[in-house]
C-alpha positions, 0 to 999 in steps of 0.5 A: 348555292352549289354544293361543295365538292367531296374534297378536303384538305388534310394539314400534317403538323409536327405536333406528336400523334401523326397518326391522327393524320393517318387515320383521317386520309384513310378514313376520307378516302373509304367515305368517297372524299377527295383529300390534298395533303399538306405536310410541315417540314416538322410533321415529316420528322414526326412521321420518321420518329412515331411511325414507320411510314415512308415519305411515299407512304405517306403521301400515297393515302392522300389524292393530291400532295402540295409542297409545304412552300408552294404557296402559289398550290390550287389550295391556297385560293378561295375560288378552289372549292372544298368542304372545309380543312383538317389540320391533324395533329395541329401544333400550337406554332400553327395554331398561332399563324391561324390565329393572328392570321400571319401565314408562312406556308401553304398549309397555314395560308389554307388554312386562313383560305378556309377560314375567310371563304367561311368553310369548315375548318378544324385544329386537332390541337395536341398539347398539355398543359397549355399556358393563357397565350395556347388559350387566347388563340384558340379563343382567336381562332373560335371566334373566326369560325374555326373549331379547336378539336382536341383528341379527347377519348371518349370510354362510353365506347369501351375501346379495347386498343388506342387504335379504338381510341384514334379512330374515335377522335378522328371521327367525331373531327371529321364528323365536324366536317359532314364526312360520315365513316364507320368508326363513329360510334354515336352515344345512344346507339346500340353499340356504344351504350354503357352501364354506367360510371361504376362499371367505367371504373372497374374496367379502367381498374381491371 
């Protein structure tokens, strides 16, 4: 089997935390991947609200932009070969269209390309709390193949900003995808070993 090009789809949803998105094109393109960017119509209003990003801004971390509605994009075909998808943050709108497979954009329609041509793909799912339907469908979407990846932080890395924080999660998202990057502090390693639960908390309460 040929390997799959370094190529990788980036999904921008409205769910808050656009940062997630941010910080995943960064991180792809400092490790040599090849990123096409999708974009909701809800995600650029988040981009508005929680950053201070341009339209062009955004787009010029990414190395390919496809409109929202162009559903007839090179993404949107299984024959056009990537690593996998990243939807970053994913909300539970789009987590449903991926889960029932019901596709009304080009970045929900990727999505179920990535999943039927059986490659890597991964929701970044930001919500709290969730109610059973949230939950079936991330079940739906698991037993299709797919990962739900929440932004979970990880405090065994004693991050000292929610920048650490951010990059974090997005690298253990990409780790899912074979993307290696710096940022990814790995539990046994040197520089993420901890003393212990105690010292967790008097950190926390510091």
């Amino acid at each position: 089997m040929m390997a799959a090009p370094r190529r990788l789809v980036v999904g921008i949803t409205g769910a808050t935390g656009i940062v997630l998105g941010i910080r995943a094109l960064e991180m792809a393109r400092a490790a040599g991947v090849e990123t096409h960017l999708v974009v909701s119509r809800a995600g650029e209003m988040t981009r508005e609200y929680e950053t201070d990003l341009s339209r062009d801004d955004l787009r010029s971390l990414a190395d390919h932009i496809h409109p929202v509605n162009d559903v007839g994009a090179s993404i949107a075909s299984g024959s056009f070969r990537t690593m996998g998808m990243l939807i970053a943050p994913c909300s539970v709108r789009s987590l449903a269209e991926v889960a029932t497979g019901v596709t009304t954009t080009l970045l929900t329609r990727a999505a179920d390309v990535t999943l039927k041509e059986r490659r890597p793909l991964v929701l970044m799912v930001r919500e709290a709390p969730l109610h059973a339907g949230h939950i079936r469908n991330m079940l739906s979407v698991t037993e299709m193949g797919g990962i739900v990846h929440p932004p979970v932080p990880a405090f065994y890395t004693h991050p000292k900003s929610v920048g650490d924080i951010v990059d974090h999660c997005v690298a253990r998202a990409l780790d899912c995808l074979g993307i290696e990057v710096s940022e990814m502090k790995r539990w046994g390693e040197p520089d993420a070993e901890i003393g212990g639960t105690g010292e967790l908390v008097a950190r926390a309460a510091a």
